[in-house]
C-alpha positions in Angstrom: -19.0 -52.0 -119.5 -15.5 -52.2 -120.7 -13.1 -50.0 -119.5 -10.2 -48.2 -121.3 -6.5 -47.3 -120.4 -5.1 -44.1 -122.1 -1.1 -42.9 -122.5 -0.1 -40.2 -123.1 3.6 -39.4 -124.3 5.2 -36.4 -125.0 9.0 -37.0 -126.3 11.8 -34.7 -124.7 10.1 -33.5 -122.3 8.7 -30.2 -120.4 11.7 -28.6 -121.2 10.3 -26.7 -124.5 6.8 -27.5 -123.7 4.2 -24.2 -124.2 2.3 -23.2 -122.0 -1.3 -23.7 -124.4 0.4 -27.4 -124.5 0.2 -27.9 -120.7 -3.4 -26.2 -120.4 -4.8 -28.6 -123.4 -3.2 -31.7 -121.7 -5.3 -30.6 -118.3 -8.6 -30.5 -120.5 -8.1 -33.4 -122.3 -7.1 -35.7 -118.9 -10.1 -33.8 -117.2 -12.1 -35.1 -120.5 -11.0 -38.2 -120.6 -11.0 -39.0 -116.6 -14.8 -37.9 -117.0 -15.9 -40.4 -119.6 -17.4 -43.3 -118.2 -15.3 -45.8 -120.4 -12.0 -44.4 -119.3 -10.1 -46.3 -116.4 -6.6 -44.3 -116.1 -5.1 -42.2 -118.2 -1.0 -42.5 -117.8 1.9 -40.8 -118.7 5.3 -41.0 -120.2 8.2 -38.2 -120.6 11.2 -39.4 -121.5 14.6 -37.3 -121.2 15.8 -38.4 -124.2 17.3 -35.9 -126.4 16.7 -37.8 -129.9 13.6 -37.8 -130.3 13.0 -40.9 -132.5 14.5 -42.7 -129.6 12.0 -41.3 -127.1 8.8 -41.7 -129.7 10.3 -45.2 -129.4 10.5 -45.5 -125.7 6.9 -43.9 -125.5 5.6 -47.0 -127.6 7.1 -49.4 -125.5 5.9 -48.0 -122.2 2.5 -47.7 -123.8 2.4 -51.9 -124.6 4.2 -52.4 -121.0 1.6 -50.3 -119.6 -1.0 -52.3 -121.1 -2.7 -49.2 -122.4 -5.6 -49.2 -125.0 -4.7 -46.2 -126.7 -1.6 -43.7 -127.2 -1.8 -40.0 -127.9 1.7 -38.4 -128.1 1.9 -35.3 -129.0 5.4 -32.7 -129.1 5.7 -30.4 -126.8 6.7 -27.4 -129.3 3.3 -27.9 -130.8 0.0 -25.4 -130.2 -3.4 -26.9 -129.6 -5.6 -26.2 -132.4 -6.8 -22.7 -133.0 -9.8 -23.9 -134.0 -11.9 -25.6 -132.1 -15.3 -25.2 -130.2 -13.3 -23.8 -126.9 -11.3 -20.9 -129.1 -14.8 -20.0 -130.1 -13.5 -19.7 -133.6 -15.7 -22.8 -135.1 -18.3 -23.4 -133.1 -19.4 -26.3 -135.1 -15.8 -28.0 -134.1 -16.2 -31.2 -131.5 -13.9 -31.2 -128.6 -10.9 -33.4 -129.4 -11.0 -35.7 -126.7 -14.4 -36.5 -127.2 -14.6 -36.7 -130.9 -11.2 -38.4 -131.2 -12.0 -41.3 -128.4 -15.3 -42.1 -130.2 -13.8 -42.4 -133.7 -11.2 -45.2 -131.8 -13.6 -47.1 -130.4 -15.4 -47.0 -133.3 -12.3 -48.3 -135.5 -10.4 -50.7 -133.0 -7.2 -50.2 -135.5 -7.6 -46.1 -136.4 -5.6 -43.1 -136.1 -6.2 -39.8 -135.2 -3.6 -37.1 -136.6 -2.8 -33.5 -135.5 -4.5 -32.6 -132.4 -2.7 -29.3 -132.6 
C-alpha cells in the first residue's frame, strides 16, 4: 500500500492567523495522520512579508520535501461554516477526507477553498 506525504503551507505566518484557522489545521493533521495512506504530513511558514514570494517559497519546499500533495491555505481565512462539524449541513463530508479522496482519485486535481 502506497504511502502519501502531505504539506501544508501557510504564507506570512501565525502572525494574523485566527484562532478557527489553528483549530481546523489540528483536525485536519489529526485526519490526515489517521488515514492509513498518509505517511507525514509537514509544514512550511515562511516570514515573508510578500506574499507571492512566500506562496512561492511554500512550492519549493513542498518539491524539496518530496511531498505528494500541498494544501496552503492564508492564515486570515475562516474554515468553512458549513460543513458536517458546524452542524449546519449535515450532508457536508469532512474536508480532509473528501478532498484526499478526490486527489487520489485525479493524480493531477485541485481542490479550492477549504475555508
Amino acid at each position: 500500500m502506497r504511502k502519501y506525504k502531505i504539506c501544508f503551507g501557510m504564507p506570512c505566518g501565525w502572525g494574523t492567523c485566527k484562532p478557527s484557522m489553528v483549530r481546523w489545521l489540528g483536525e485536519f493533521t489529526s485526519a490526515a495522520l489517521r488515514h492509513p495512506f498518509v505517511e507525514t504530513v509537514g509544514f512550511v511558514f515562511p516570514e515573508i512579508g510578500r506574499i507571492l514570494q512566500a506562496r512561492n517559497y511554500i512550492v519549493r519546499e513542498t518539491i524539496n520535501m518530496r511531498a505528494d500533495f500541498l494544501l496552503m491555505v492564508d492564515p486570515d481565512m475562516d474554515p468553512d461554516k458549513y460543513t458536517r462539524g458546524a452542524g449546519k449541513v449535515p450532508q457536508a463530508l469532512p474536508f480532509f477526507e473528501s478532498a484526499f479522496q478526490h486527489l487520489l482519485q485525479n493524480p493531477f486535481g485541485m481542490v479550492g477553498a477549504p475555508a
